[in-house]
Z-matrix of the N, CA and C atoms (Angstrom, degrees):
N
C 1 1.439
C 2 1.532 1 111.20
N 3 1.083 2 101.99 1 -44.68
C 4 2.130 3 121.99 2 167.00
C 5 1.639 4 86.90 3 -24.15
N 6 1.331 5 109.59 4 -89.83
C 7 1.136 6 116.87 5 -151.35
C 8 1.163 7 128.93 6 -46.63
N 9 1.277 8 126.02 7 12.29
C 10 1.847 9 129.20 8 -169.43
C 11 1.415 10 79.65 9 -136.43
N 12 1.129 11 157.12 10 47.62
C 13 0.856 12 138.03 11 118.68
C 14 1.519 13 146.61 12 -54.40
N 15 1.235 14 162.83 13 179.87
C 16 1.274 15 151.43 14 -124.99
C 17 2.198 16 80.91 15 -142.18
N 18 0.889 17 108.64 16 137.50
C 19 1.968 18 120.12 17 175.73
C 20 1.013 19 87.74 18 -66.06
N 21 1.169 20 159.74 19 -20.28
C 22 1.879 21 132.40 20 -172.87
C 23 1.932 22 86.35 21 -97.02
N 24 0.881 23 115.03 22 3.58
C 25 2.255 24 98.49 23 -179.37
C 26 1.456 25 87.45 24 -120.48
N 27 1.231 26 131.50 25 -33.37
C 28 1.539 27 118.16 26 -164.92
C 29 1.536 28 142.87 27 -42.42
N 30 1.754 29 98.05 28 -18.84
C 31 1.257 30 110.96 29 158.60
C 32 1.499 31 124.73 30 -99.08
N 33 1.413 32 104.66 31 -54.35
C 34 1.303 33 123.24 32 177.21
C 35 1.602 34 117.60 33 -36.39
N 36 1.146 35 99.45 34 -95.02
C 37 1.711 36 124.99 35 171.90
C 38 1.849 37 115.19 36 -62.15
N 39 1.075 38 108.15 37 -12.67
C 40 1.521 39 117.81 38 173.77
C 41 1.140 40 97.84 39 -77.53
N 42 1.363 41 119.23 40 -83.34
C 43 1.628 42 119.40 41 -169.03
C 44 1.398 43 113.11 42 -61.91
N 45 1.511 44 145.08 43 -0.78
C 46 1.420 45 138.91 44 163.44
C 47 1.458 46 87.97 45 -77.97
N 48 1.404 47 146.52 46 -35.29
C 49 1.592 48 125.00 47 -143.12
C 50 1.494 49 82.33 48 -98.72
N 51 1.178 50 132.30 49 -30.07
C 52 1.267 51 127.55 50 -150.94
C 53 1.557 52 84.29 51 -91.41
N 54 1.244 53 147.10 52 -61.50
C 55 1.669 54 145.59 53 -172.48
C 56 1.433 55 92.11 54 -44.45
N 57 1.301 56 122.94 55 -56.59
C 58 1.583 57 118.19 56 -176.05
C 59 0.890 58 112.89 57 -39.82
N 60 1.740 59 117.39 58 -106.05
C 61 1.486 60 99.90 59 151.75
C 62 1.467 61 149.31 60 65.43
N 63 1.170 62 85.31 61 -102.94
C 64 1.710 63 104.64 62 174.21
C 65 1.783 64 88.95 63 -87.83
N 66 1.285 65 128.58 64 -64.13
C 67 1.434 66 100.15 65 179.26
C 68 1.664 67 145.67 66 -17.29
N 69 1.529 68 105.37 67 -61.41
C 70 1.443 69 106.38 68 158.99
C 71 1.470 70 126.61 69 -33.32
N 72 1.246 71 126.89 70 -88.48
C 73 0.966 72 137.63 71 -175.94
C 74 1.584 73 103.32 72 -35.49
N 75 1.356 74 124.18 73 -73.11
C 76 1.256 75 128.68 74 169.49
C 77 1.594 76 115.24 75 -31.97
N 78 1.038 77 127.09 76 -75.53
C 79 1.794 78 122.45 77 169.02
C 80 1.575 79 115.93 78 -34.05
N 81 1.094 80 97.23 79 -46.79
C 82 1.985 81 105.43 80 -178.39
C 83 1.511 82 105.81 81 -60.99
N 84 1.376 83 95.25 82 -50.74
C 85 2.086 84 91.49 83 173.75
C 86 1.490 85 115.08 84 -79.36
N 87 1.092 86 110.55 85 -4.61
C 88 1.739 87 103.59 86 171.86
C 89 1.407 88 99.37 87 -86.39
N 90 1.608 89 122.09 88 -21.06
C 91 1.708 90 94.38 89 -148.23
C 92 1.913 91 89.81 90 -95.37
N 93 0.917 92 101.00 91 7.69
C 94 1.547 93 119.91 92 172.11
C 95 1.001 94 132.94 93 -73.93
N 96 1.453 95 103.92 94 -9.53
C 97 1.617 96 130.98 95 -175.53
C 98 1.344 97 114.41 96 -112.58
N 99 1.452 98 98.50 97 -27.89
C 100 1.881 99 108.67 98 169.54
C 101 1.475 100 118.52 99 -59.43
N 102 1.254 101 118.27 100 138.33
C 103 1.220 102 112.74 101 -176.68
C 104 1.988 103 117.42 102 -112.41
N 105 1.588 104 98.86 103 15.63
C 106 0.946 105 109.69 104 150.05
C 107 1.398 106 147.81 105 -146.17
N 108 1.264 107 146.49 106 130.21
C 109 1.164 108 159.79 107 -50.27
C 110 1.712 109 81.11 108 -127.38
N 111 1.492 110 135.73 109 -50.02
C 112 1.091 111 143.53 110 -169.74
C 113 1.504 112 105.67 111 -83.37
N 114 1.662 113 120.82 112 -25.31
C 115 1.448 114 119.36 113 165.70
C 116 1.782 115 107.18 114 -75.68
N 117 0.807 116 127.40 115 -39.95
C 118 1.890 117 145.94 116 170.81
C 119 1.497 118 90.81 117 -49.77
N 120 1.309 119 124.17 118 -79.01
C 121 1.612 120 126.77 119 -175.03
C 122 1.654 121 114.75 120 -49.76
N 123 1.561 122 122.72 121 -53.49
C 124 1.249 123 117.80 122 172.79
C 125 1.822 124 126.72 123 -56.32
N 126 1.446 125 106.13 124 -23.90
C 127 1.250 126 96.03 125 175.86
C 128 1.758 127 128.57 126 -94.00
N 129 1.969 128 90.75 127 -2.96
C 130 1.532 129 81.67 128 -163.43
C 131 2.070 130 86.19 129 -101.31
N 132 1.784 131 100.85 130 9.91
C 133 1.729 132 91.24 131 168.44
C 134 1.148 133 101.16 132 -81.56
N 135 1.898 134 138.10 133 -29.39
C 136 1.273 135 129.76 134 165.90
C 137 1.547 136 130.07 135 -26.57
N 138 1.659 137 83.82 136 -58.09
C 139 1.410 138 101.17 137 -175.99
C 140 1.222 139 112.42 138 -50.15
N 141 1.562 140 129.30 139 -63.18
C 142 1.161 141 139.37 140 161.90
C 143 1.012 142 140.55 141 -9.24
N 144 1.577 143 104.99 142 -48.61
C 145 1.712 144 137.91 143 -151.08
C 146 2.311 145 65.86 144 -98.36
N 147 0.610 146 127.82 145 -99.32
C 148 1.593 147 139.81 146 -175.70
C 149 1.626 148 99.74 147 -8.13
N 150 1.701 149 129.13 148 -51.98
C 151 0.787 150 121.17 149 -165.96
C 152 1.410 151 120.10 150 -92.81
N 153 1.632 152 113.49 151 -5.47
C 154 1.715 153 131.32 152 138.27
C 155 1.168 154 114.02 153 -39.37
N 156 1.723 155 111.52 154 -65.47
C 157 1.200 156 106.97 155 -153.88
C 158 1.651 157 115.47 156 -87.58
N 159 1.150 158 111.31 157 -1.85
C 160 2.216 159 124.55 158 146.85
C 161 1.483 160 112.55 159 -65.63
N 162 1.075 161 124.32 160 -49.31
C 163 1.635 162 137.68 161 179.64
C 164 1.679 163 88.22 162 -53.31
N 165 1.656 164 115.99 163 -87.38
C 166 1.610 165 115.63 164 -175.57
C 167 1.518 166 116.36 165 -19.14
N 168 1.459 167 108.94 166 -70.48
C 169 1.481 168 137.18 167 -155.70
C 170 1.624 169 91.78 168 -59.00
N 171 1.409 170 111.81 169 -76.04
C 172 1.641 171 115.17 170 156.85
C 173 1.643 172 117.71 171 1.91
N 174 1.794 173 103.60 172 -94.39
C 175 1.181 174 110.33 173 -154.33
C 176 1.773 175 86.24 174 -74.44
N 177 1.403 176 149.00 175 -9.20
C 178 1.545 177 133.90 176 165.75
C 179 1.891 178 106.24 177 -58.78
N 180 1.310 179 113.37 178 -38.07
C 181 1.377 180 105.95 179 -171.01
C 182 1.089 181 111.39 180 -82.53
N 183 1.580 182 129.85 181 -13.71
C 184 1.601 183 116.66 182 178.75
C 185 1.880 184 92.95 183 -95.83
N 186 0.838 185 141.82 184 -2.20
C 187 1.448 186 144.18 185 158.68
C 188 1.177 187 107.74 186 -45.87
N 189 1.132 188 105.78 187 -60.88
C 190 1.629 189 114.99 188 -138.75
C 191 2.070 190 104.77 189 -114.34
């Protein structure tokens, strides 16, 4: 999806969606490794908070 982007986002806003991204998935399998229930809960609000901030970034580039 990166790649059709417009040359003024291609660095900027490319590489935040793309760190995101890979964030999720990554937090969800860490919090999998926690062996407690409030370490399990804090990482998959990461995830979350990550999959906000694709949704934002997202609906800013078809705006604009």
């Amino acid at each position: 999806m990166t790649n059709s982007f417009p040359d003024s986002e291609k660095y900027g806003l490319t590489n935040q969606l793309r760190r995101a991204s890979v964030s999720v998935p990554s937090n969800i399998s860490e919090s999998c490794s926690r062996k407690s229930n409030k370490d399990f809960g804090r990482f998959l609000e990461i995830a979350i908070g990550s999959l906000y901030e694709i949704e934002t970034q997202s609906l800013n580039l078809h705006l604009n």
